[in-house]
PDB file of N, CA, C and O in Angstrom:
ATOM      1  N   UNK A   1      12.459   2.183  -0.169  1.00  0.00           N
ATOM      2  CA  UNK A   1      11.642   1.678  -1.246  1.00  0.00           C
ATOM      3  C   UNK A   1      11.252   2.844  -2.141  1.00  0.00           C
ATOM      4  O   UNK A   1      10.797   3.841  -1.582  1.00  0.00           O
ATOM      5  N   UNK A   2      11.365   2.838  -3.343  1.00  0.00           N
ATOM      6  CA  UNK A   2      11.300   3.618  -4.476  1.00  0.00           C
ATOM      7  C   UNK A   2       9.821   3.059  -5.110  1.00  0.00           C
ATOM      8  O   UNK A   2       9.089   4.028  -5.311  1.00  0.00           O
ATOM      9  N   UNK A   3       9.479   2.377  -5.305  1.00  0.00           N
ATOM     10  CA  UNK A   3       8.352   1.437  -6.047  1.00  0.00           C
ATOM     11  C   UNK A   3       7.438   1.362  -5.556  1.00  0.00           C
ATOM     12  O   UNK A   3       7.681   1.068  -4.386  1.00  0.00           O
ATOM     13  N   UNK A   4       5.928   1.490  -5.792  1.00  0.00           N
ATOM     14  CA  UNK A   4       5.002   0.423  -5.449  1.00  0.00           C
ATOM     15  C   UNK A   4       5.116  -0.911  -5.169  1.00  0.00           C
ATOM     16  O   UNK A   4       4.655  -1.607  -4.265  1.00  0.00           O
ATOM     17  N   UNK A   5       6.122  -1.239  -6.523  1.00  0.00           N
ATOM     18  CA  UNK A   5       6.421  -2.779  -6.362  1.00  0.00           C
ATOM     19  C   UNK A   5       6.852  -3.367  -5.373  1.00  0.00           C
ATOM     20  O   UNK A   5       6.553  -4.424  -4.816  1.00  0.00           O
ATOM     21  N   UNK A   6       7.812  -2.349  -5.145  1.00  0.00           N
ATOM     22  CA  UNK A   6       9.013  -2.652  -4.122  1.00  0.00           C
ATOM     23  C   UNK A   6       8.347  -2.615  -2.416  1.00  0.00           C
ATOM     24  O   UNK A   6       8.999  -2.821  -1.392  1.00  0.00           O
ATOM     25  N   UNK A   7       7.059  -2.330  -2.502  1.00  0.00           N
ATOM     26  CA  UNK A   7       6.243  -1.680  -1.127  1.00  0.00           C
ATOM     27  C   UNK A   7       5.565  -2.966  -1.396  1.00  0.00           C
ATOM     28  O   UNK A   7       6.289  -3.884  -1.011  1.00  0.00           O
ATOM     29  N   UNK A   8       4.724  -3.289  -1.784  1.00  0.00           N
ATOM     30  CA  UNK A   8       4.106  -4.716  -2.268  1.00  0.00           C
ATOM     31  C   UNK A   8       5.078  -6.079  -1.127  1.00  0.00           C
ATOM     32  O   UNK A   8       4.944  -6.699  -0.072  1.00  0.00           O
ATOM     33  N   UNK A   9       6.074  -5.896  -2.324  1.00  0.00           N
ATOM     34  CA  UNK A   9       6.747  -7.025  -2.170  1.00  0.00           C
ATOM     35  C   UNK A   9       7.340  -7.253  -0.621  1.00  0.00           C
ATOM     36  O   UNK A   9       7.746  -8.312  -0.142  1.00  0.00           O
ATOM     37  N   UNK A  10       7.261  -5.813   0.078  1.00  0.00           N
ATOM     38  CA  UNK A  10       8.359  -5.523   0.905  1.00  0.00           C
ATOM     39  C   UNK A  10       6.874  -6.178   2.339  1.00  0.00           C
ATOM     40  O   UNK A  10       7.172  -6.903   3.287  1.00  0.00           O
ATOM     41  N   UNK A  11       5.850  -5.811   2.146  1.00  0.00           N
ATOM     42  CA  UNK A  11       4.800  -6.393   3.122  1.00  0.00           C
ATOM     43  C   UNK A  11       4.069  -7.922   2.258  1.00  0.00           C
ATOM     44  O   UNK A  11       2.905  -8.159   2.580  1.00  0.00           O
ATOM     45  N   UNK A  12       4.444  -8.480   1.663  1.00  0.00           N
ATOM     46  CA  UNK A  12       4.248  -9.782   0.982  1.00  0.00           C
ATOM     47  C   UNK A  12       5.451 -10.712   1.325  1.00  0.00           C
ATOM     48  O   UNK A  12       5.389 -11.940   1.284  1.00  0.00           O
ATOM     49  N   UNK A  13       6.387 -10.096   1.615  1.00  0.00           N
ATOM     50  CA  UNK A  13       7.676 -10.829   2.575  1.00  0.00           C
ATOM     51  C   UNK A  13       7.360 -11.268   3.955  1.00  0.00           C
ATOM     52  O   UNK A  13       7.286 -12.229   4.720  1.00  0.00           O
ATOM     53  N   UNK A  14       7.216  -9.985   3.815  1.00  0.00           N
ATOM     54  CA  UNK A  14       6.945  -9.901   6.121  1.00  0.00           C
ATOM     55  C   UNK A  14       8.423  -9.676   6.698  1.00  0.00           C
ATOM     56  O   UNK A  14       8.604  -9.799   7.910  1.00  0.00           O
ATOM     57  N   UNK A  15       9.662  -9.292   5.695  1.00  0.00           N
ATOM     58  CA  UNK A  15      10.923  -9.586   6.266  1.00  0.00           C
ATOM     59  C   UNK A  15      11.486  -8.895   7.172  1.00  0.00           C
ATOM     60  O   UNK A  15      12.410  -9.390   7.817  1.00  0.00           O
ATOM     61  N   UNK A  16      11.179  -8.001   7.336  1.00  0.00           N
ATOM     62  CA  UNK A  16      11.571  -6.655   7.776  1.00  0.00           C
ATOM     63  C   UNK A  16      11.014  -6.487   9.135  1.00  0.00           C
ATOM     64  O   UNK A  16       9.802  -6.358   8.967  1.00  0.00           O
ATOM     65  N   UNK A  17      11.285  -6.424  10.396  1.00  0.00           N
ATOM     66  CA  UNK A  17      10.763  -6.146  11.760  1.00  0.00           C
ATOM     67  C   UNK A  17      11.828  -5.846  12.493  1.00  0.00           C
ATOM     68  O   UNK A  17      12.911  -6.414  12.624  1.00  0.00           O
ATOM     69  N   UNK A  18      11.234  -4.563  13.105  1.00  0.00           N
ATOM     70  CA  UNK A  18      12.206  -3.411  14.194  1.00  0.00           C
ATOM     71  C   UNK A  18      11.251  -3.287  15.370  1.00  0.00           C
ATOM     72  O   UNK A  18      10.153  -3.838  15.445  1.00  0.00           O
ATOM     73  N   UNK A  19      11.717  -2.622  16.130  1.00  0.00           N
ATOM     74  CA  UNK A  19      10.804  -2.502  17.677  1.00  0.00           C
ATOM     75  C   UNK A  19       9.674  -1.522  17.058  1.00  0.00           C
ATOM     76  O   UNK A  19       9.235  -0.973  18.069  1.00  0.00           O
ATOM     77  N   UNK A  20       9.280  -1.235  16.447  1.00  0.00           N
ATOM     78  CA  UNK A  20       8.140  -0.524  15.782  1.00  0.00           C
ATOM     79  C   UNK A  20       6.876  -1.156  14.620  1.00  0.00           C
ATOM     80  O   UNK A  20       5.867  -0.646  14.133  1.00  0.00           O
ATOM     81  N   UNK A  21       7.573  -2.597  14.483  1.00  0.00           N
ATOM     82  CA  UNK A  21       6.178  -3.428  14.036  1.00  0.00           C
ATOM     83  C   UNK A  21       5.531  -4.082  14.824  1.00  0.00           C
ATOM     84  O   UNK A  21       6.090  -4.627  15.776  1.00  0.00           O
ATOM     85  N   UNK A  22       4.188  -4.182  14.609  1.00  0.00           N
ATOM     86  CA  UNK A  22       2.957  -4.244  15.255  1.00  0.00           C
ATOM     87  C   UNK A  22       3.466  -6.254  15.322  1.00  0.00           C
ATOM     88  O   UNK A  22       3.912  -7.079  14.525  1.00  0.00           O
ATOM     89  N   UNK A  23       2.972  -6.225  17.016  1.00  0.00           N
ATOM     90  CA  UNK A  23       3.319  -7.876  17.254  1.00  0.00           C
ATOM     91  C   UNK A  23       2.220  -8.762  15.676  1.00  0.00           C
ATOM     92  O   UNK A  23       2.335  -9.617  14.798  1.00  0.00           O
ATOM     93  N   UNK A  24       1.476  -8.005  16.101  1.00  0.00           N
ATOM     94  CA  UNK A  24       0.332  -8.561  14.972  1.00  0.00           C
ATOM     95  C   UNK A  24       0.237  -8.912  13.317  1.00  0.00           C
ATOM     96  O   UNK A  24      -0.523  -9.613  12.650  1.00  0.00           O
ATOM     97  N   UNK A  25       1.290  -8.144  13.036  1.00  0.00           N
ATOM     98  CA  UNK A  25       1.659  -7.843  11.798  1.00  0.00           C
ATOM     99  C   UNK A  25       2.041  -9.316  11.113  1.00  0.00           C
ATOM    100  O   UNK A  25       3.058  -9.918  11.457  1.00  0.00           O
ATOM    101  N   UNK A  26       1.165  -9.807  10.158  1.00  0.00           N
ATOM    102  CA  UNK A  26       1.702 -11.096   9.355  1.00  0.00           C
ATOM    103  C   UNK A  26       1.904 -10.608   7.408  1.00  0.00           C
ATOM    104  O   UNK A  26       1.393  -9.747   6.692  1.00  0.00           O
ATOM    105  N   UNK A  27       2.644 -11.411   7.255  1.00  0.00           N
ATOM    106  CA  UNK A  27       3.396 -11.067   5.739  1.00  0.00           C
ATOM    107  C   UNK A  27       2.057 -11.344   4.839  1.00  0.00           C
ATOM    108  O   UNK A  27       1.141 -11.927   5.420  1.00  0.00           O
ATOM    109  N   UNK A  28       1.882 -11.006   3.588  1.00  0.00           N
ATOM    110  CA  UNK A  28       0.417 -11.544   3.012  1.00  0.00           C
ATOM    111  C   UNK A  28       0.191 -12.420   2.185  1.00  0.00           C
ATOM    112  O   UNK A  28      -0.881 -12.751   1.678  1.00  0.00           O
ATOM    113  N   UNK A  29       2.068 -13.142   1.909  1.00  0.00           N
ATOM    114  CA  UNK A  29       2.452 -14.092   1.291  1.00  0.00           C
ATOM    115  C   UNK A  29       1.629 -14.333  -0.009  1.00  0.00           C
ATOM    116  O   UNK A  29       0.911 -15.316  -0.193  1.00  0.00           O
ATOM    117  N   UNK A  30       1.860 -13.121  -1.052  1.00  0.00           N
ATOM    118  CA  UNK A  30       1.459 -12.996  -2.314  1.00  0.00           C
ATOM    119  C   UNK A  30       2.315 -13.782  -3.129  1.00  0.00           C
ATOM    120  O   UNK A  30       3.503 -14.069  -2.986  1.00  0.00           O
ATOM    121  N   UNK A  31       1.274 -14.155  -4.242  1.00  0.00           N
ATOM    122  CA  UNK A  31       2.133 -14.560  -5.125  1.00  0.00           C
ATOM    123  C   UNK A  31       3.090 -13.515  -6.230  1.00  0.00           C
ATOM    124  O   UNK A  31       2.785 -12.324  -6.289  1.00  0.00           O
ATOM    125  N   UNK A  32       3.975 -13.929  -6.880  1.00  0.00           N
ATOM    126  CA  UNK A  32       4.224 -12.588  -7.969  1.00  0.00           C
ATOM    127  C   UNK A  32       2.799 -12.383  -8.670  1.00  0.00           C
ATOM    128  O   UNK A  32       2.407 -11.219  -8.587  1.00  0.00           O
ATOM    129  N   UNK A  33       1.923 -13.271  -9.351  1.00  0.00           N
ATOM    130  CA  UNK A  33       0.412 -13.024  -9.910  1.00  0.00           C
ATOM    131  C   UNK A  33      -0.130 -11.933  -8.860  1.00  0.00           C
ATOM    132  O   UNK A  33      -0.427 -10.751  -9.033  1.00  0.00           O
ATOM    133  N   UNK A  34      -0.153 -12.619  -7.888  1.00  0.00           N
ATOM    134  CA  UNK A  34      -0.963 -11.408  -6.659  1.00  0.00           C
ATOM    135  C   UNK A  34      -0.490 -10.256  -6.370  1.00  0.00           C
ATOM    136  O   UNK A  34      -1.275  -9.380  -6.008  1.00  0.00           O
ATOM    137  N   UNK A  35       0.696 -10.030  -6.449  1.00  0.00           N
ATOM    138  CA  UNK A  35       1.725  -9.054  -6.357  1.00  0.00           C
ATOM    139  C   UNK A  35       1.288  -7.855  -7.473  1.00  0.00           C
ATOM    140  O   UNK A  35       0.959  -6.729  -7.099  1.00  0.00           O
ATOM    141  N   UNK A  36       1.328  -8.208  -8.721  1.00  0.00           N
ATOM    142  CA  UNK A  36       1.092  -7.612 -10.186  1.00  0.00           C
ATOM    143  C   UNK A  36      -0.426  -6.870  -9.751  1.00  0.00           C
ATOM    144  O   UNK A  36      -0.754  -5.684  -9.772  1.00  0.00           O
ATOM    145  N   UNK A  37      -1.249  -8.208  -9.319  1.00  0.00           N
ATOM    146  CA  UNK A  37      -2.564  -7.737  -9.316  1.00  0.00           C
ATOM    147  C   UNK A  37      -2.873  -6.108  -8.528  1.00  0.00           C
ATOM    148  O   UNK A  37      -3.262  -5.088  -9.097  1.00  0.00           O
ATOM    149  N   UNK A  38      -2.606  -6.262  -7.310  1.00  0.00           N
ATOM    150  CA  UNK A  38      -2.679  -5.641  -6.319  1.00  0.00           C
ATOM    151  C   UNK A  38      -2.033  -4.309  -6.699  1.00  0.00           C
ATOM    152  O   UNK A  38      -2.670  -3.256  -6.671  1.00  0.00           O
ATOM    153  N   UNK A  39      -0.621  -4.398  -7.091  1.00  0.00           N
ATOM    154  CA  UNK A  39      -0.078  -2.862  -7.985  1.00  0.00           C
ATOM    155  C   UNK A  39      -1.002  -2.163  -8.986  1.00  0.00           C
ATOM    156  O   UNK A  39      -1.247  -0.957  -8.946  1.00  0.00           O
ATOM    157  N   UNK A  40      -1.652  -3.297 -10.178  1.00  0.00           N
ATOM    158  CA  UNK A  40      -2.423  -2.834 -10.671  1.00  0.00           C
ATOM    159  C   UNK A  40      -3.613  -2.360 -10.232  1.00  0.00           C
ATOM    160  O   UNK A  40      -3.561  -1.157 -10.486  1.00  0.00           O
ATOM    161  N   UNK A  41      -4.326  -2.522  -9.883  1.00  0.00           N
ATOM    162  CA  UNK A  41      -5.845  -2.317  -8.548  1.00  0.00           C
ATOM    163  C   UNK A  41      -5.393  -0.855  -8.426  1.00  0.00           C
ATOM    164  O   UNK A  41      -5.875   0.143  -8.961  1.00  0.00           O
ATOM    165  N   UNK A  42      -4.003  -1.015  -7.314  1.00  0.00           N
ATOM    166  CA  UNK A  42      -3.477   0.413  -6.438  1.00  0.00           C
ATOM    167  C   UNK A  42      -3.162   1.391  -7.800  1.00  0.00           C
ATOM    168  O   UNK A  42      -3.506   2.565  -7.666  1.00  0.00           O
ATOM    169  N   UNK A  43      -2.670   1.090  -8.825  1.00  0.00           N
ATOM    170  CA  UNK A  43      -2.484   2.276  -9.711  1.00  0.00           C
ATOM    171  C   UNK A  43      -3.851   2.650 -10.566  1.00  0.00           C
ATOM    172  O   UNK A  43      -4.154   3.775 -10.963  1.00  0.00           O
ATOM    173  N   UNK A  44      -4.783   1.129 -10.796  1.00  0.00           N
ATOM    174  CA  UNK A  44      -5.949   1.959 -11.173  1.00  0.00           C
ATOM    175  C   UNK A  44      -6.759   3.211 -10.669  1.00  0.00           C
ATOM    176  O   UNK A  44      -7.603   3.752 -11.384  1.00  0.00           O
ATOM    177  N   UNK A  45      -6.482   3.602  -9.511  1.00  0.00           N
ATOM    178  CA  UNK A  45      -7.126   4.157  -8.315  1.00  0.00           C
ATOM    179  C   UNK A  45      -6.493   5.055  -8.038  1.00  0.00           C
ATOM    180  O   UNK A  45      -6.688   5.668  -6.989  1.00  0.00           O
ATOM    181  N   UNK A  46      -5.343   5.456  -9.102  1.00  0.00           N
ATOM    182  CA  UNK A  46      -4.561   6.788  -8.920  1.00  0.00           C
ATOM    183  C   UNK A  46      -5.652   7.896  -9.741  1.00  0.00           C
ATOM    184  O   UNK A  46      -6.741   7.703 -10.283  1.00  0.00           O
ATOM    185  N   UNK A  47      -4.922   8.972  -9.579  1.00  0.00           N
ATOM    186  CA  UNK A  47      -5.413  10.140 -10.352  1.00  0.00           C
ATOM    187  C   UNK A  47      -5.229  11.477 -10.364  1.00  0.00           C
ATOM    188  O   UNK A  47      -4.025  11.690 -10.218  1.00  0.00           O
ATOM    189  N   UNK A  48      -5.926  12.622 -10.481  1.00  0.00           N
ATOM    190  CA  UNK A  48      -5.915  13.613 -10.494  1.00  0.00           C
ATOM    191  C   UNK A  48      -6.391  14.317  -8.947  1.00  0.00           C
ATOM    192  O   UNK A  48      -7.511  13.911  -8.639  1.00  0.00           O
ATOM    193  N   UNK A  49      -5.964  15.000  -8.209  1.00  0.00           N
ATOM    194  CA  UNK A  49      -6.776  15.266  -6.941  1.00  0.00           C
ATOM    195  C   UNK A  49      -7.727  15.905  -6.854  1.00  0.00           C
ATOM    196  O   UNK A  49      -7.864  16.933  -7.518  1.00  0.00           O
ATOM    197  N   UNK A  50      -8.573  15.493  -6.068  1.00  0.00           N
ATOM    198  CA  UNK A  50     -10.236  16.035  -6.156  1.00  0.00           C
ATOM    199  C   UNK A  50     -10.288  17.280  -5.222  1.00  0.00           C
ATOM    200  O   UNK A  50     -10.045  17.253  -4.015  1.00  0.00           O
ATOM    201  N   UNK A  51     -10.632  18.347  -5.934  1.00  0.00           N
ATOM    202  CA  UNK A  51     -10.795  19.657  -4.939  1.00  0.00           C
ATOM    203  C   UNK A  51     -11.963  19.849  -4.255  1.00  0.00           C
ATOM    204  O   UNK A  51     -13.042  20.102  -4.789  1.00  0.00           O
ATOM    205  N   UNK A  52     -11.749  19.724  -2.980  1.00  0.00           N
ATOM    206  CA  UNK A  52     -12.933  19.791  -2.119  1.00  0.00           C
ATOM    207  C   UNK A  52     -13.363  21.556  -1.296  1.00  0.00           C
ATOM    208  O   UNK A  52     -12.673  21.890  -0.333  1.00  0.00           O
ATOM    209  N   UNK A  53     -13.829  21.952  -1.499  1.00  0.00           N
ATOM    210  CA  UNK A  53     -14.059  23.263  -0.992  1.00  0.00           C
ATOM    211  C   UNK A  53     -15.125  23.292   0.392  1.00  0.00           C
ATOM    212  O   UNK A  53     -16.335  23.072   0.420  1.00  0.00           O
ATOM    213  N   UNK A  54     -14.101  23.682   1.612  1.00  0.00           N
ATOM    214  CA  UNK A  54     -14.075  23.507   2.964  1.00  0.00           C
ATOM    215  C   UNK A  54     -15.850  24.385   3.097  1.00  0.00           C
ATOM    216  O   UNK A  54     -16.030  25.554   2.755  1.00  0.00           O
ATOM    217  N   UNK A  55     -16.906  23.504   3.638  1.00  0.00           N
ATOM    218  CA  UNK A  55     -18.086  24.450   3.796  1.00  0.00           C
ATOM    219  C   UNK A  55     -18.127  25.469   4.785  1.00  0.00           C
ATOM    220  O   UNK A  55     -17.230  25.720   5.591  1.00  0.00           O
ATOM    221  N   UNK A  56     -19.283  26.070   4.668  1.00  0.00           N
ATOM    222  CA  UNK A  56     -19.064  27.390   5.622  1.00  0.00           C
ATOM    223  C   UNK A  56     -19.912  26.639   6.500  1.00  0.00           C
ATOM    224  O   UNK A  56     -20.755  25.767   6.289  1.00  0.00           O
ATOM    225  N   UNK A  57     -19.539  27.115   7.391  1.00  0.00           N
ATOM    226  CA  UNK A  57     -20.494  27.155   8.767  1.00  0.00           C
ATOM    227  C   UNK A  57     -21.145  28.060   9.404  1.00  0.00           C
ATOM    228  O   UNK A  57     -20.442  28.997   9.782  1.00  0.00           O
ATOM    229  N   UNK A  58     -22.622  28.135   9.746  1.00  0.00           N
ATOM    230  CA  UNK A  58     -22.720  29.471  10.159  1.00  0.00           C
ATOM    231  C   UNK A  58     -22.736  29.738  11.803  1.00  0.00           C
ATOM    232  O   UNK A  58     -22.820  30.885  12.241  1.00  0.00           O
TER     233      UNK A  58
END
């Protein structure tokens, strides 16, 4: 998967299961509307990285 989209869509399927998905694991059966939404949300929430400077301890 190259995309967000393509990551979306790919757990909005549920299609995909190997001996390494969780028994638990259900698809989230988005719509394409819900699909859009959710990319958008996840890219609003992108950005610049926040530099955190590790405190001292004494």
């Amino acid at each position: 998967m190259k995309t967000l989209e393509e990551v979306v869509k790919h757990y909005s399927d549920g299609k995909h299961v190997d001996n390494f998905t969780s028994p638990d694991f259900q698809p989230l059966n988005l719509s394409d509307k819900e699909q859009k939404a959710l990319v958008a949300l996840l890219k609003s929430m992108s950005g610049d990285p926040i530099k955190v400077e590790a405190p001292v301890i004494p």
